[in-house]
C-alpha positions as CSV (number, residue, x, y, z in Angstrom):
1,X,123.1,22.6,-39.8
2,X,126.4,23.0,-41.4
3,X,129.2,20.4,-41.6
4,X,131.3,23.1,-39.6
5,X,132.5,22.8,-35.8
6,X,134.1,24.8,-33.3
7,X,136.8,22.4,-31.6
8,X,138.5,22.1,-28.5
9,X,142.1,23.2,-29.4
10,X,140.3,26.7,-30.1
11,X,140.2,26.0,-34.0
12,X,137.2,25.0,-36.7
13,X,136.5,22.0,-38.1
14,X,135.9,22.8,-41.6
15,X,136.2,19.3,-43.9
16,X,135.3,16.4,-41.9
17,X,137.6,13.2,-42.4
18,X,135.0,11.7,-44.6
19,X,135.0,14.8,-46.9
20,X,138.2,15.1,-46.9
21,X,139.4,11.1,-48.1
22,X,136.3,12.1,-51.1
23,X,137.8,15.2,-52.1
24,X,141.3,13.6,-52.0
25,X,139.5,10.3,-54.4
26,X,137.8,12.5,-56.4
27,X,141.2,14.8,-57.5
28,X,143.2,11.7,-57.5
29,X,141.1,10.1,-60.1
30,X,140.9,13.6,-62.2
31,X,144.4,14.1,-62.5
32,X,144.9,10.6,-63.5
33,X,142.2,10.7,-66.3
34,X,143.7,14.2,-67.2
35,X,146.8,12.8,-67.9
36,X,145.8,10.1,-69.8
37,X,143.2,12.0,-71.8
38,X,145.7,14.5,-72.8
39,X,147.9,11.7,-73.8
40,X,145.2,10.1,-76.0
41,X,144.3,14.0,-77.2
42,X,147.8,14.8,-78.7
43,X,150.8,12.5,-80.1
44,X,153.0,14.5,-78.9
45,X,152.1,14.2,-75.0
46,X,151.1,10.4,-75.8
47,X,154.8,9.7,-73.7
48,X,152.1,10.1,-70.7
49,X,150.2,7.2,-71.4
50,X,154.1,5.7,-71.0
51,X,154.9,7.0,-68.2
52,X,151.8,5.6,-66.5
53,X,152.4,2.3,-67.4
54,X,151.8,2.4,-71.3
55,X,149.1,3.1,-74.1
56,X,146.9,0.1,-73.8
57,X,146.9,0.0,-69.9
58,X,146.0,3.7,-69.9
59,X,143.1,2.4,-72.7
60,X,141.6,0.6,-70.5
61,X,142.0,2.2,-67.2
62,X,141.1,5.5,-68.5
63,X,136.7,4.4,-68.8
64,X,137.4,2.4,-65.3
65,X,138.8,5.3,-63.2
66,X,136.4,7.6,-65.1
67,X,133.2,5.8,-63.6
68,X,135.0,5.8,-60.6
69,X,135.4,9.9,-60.5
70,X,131.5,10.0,-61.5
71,X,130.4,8.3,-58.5
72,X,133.1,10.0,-56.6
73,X,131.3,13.3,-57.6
74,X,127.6,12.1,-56.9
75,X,128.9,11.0,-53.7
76,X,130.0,14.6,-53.2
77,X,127.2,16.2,-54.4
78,X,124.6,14.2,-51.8
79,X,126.9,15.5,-49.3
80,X,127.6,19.1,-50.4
81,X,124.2,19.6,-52.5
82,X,122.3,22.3,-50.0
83,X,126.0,24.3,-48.8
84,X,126.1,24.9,-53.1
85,X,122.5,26.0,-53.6
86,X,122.9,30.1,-54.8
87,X,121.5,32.3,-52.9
88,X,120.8,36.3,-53.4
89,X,123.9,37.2,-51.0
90,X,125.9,35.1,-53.6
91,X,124.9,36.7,-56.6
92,X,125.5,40.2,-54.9
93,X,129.1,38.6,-54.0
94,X,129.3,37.9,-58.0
95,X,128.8,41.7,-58.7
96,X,132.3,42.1,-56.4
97,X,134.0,39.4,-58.0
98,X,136.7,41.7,-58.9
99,X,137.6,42.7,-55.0
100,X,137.9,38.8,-54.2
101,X,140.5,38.2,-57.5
102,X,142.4,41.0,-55.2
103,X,142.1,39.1,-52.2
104,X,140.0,42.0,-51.1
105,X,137.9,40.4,-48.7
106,X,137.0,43.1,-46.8
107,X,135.0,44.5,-49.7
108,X,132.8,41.8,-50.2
109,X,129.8,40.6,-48.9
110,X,129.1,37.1,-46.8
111,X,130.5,34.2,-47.8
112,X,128.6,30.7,-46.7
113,X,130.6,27.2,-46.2
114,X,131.3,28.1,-49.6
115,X,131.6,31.1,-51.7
116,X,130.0,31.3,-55.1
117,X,133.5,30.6,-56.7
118,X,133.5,27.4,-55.6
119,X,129.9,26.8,-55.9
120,X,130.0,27.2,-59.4
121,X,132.9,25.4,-59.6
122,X,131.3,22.4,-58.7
123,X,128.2,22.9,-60.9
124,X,130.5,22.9,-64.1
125,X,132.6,20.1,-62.9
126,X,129.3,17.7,-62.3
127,X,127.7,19.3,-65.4
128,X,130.6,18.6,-67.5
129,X,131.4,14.8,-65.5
130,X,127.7,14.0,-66.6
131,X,128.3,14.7,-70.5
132,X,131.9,13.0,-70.0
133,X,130.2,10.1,-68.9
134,X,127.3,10.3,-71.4
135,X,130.0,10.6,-74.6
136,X,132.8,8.6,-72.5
137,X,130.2,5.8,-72.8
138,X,129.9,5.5,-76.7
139,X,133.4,6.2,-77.3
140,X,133.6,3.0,-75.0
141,X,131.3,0.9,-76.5
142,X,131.4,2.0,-80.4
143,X,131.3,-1.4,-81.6
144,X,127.4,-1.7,-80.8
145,X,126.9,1.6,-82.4
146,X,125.2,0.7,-86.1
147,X,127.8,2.4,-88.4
148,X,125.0,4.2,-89.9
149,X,124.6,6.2,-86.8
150,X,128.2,7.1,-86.4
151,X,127.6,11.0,-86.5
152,X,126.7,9.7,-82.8
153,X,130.6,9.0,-82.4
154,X,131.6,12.2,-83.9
155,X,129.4,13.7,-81.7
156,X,130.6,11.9,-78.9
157,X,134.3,12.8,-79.3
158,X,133.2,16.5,-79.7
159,X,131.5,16.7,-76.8
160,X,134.3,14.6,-74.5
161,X,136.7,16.7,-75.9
162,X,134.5,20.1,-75.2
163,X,133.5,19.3,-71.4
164,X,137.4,17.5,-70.6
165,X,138.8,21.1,-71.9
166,X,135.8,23.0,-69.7
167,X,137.0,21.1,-66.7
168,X,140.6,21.6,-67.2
169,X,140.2,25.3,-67.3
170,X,138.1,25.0,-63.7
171,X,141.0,23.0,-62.3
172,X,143.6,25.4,-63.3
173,X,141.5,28.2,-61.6
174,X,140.6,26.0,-58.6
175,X,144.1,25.1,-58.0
176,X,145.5,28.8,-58.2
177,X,142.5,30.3,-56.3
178,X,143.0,27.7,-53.5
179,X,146.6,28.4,-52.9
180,X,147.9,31.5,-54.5
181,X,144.5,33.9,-53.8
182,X,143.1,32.6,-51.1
183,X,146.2,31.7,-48.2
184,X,145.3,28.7,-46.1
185,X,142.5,27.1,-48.5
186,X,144.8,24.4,-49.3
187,X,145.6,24.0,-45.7
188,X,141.7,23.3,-44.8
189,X,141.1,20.5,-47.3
190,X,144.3,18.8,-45.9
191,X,144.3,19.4,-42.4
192,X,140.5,19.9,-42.2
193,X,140.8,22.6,-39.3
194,X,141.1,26.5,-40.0
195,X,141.6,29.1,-37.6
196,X,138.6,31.2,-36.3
197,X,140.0,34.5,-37.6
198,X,140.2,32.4,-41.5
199,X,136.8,31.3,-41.1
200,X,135.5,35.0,-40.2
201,X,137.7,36.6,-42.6
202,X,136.7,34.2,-45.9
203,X,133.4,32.4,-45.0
204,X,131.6,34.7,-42.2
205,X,127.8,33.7,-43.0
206,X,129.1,30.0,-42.1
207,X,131.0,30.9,-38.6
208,X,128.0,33.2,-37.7
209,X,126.1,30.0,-38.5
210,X,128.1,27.1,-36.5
211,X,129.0,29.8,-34.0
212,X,125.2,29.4,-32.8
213,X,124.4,26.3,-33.6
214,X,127.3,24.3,-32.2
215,X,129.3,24.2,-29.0
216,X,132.9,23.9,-28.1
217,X,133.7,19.8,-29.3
218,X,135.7,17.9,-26.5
């Protein structure tokens, strides 16, 4: 059964309180390890590394907080796992991708608890958290790497680099897609309710499917 519930007041619950503190750790911690990885990326935006409290607290809160986003993200995947599953109606919404970047709803087919914008936006992001971890790990410990295997660092700062600029490009999108395409998706991850007529409009598969399976919550 989904997560989703109609409510009382009339409106649907669509993040519980639990998702919503998870979602809220989980950006928290990305934005603060995007800040500092960019500062340790570039000299010349190394003045954020300052800003949040200098270069060698950033060094060493950087790994910390970086574990912490990891197990953030497994957390979210045990909960979300089956709503982000593909299915055929999803890859049929991919061939109309172009009506939802017009906010064309209309023209698309179903949309679940999530649509497959988002669902593959949370593949990428665990993908990519998983080989951040992997590299983040001998970047962290390179002094029990034998030197005579340091193309594994090399490697290791490739591939950090790659996946950290992969992600950065799915935040952008998330962000704009959340608030500029798609009115009132910032709203629901905040205040956890939508209206019924939002929930029809963007996700209609998902109120078909809470409308018979739950009952009005008093």
């Amino acid at each position: 059964m989904s997560d989703g519930r109609l409510l009382a007041d009339g409106t649907v619950l669509r993040y519980t309180l639990r998702e919503r503190l998870l979602h809220l750790l989980v950006g928290l911690t990305y934005v603060y390890l995007l800040l500092t990885g960019l500062a340790f990326y570039s000299p010349h935006l190394y003045w954020l590394a300052i800003v949040l409290g200098g270069g060698p607290t950033a060094r060493v809160w950087h790994p910390l907080v970086g574990v912490i986003f990891f197990f953030g993200l497994s957390w979210m995947y045990v909960m979300w796992r089956r709503d982000m599953r593909m299915t055929e109606t999803d890859r049929l919404w991919m061939k109309s991708f172009g009506s939802y970047i017009r906010n064309e709803d209309e023209n698309l087919p179903g949309a679940g608890r999530f649509n497959p914008g988002q669902k593959q936006f949370f593949w990428v992001m665990l993908c990519c958290t998983i080989l951040l971890l992997l590299s983040g790990l001998l970047l962290w410990f390179t002094e029990y790497i034998p030197w005579n295997w340091r193309i594994l660092r090399f490697a290791a700062v490739l591939l950090h680099t790659g996946a950290a600029l992969v992600t950065v490009g799915g935040f952008i999108i998330h962000i704009y897609m959340g608030t500029a395409v798609v009115p009132g998706g910032f709203a629901s991850i905040t205040r956890g309710k939508v209206s019924k007529a939002w929930a029809k409009m963007h996700h209609p598969l998902w109120f078909d499917e809470i409308t018979t399976e739950t009952s009005p919550k008093k």
